[in-house]
Structure formats: C-alpha cells, structure tokens
C-alpha positions as CSV (number, residue, x, y, z in Angstrom):
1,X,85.2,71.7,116.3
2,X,85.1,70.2,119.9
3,X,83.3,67.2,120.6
4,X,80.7,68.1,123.9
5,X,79.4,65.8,126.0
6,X,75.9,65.8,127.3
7,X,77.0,67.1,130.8
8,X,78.6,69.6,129.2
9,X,75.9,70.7,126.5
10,X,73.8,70.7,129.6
11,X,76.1,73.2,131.6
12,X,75.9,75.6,128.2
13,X,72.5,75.3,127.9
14,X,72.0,76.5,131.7
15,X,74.3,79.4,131.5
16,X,73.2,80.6,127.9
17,X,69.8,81.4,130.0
18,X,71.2,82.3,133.2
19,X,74.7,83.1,133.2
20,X,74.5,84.6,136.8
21,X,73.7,81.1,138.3
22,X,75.7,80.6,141.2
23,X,78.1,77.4,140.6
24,X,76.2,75.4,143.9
25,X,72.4,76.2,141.7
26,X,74.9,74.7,138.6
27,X,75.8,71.6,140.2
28,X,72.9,70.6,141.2
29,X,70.9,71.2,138.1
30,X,73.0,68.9,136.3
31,X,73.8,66.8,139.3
32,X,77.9,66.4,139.8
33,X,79.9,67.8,142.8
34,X,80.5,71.8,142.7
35,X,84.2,71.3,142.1
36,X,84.0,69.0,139.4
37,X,81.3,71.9,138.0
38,X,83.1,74.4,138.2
39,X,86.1,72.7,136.8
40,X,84.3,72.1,133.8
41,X,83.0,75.1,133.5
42,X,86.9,77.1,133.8
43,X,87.8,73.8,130.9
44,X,84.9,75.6,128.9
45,X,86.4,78.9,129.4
46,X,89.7,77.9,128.8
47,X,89.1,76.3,125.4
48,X,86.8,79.6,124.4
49,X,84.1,77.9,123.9
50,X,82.6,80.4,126.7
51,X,84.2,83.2,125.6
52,X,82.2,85.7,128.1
53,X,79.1,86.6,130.1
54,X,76.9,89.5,129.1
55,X,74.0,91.5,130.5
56,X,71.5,92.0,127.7
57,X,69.7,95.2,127.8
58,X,66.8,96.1,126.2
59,X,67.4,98.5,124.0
60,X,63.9,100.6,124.1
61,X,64.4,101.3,127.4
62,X,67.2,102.7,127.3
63,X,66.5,104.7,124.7
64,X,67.5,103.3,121.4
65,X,64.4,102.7,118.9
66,X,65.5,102.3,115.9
67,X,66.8,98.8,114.6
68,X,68.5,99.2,111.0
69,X,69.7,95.7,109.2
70,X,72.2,98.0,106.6
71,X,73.3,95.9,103.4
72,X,76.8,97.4,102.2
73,X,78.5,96.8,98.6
74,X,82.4,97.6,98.3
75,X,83.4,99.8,95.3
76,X,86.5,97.7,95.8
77,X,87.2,94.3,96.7
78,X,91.1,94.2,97.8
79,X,92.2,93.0,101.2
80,X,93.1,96.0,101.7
81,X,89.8,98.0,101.3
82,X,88.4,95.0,103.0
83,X,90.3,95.7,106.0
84,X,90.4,99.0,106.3
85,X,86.9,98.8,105.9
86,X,86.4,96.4,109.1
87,X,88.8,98.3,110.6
88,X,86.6,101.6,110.6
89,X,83.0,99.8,110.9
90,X,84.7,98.5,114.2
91,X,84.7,101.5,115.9
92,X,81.6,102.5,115.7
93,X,79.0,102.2,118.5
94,X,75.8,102.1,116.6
95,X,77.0,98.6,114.7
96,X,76.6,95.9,117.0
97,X,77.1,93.1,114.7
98,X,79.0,93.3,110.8
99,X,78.8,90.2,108.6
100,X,81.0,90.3,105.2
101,X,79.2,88.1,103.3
102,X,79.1,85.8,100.3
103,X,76.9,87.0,97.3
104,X,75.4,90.2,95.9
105,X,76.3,92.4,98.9
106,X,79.8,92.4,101.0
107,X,78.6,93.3,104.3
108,X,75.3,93.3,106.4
109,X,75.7,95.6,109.3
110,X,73.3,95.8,112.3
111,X,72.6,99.1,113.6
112,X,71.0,100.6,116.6
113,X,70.1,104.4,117.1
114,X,68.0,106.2,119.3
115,X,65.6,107.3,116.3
116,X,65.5,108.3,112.4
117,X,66.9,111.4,112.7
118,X,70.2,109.8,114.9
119,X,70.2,107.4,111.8
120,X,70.7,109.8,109.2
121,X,73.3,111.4,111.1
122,X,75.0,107.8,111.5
123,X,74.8,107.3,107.6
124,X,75.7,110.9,106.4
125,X,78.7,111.8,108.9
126,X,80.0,108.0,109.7
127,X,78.7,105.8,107.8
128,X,79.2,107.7,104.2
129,X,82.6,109.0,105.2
130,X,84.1,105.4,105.1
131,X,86.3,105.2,101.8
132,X,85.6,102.5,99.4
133,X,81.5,101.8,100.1
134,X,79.7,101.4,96.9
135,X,76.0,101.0,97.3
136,X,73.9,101.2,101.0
137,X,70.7,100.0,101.3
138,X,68.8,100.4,104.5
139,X,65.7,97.7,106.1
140,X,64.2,99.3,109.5
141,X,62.5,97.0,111.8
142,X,59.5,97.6,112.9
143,X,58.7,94.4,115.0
144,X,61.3,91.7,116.7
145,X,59.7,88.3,115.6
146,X,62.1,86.1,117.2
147,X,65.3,87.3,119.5
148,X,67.8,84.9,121.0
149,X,71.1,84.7,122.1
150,X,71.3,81.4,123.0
151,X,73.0,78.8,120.4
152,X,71.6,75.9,119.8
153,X,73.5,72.6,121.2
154,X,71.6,69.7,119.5
C-alpha cells in the first residue's frame, strides 16, 4: 500500500471527477505551481496508482438496456479450470467486470446487453459454451440506486 499525502488525495479526488481537467485548472485547485502538479500527477502514474483515464458512457443511450449481475459456480475448482475459465470470460464484451469470489459462488460477472433477448443469446451461445461452469444464476436490474467510479480516499 502507498502512503498519500493530503495534496496528493486531493489531486485524485479532482481527477476521479474530472479527469479532462487541464493541469493549469489542477494547480490551482489545490494551489502548488503547474510543474510541481504535473510532476505529481506523472509520480501517480508512474507508481499505477492512476492507472488510466476513461470516458464513461451511458449505457442506455447507446443502446444497451439490460444490466445482468450473473452469479457462476465451477463444476471444478483446479487452477487450471480456474484459468482457463478467466481466460475465456475475458474476451467477451458483454462482461465488463468478473469477480472470483470467496463463498458459495466462484464468480460474479457483470453483464451488459442491448435487451433480454441479446441476453439469452449471451448465455446460450457464450456463456454456456464455456467448459467447467456448474450452476448460473441470473439478477437483472431494474433501477441503478447508487453508481460511482470514484474510490474513496479517506
């Protein structure tokens, strides 16, 4: 874990909400010279601790409705199934995030499609042809309480 300081929890903060902010708006939100900013910014870079910038899109206007949060249980639990398993789950578009997890279930996948019918094509021809899945077990959303990004640096 790296220790941050508070100039540097602040620079985080500022770019988790606007990462397009030029470096001169930067510097003088948190008030230090726009060299020293931006060198501290290329030090969080460098470390990975900003590992990228990202538009986020909303995914209803472009066209994909459906949310699915898909629980998976391996038939197998090897290394190997495991990663051939990751291996295959990563190369599919609809899963934007995949969890292997501790308890009942092995994975928890997070799945977007355009609408129920894309989804059962997804589980049928993709999904289901994946060797070594045991159980599925599907949860569609049907309202985004909370969505965020951002991680929080207190």
């Amino acid at each position: 874990m790296v220790k941050l300081d508070n100039i540097n929890r602040k620079i985080l903060s500022i770019l988790q909400e606007n990462s397009s902010i030029t470096n001169s708006d930067l510097s003088k939100e948190i008030r230090l010279a726009p060299a020293t900013t931006l060198e501290r910014v290329k030090k969080l870079e460098l470390s990975g601790i900003i590992k990228g910038y990202v538009a986020l899109v909303d995914q209803k206007k472009i066209g994909k409705a459906i949310t699915a949060f898909v629980e998976i249980s391996m038939k197998n639990h090897s290394a190997s199934s495991i990663k051939n398993f990751s291996s295959d789950i990563a190369a599919l578009p609809e899963v934007l995030e995949c969890h292997h997890l501790a308890g009942d279930k092995d994975f928890l996948l997070k799945v977007i499609t355009e609408d129920i019918e894309s989804y059962r094509i997804f589980a049928l021809d993709k999904l289901a042809s994946i060797p070594g899945i045991g159980n599925v077990c599907t949860f569609f959303t049907l309202d985004t309480i909370k969505y965020s990004t951002g991680i929080p640096l207190d």
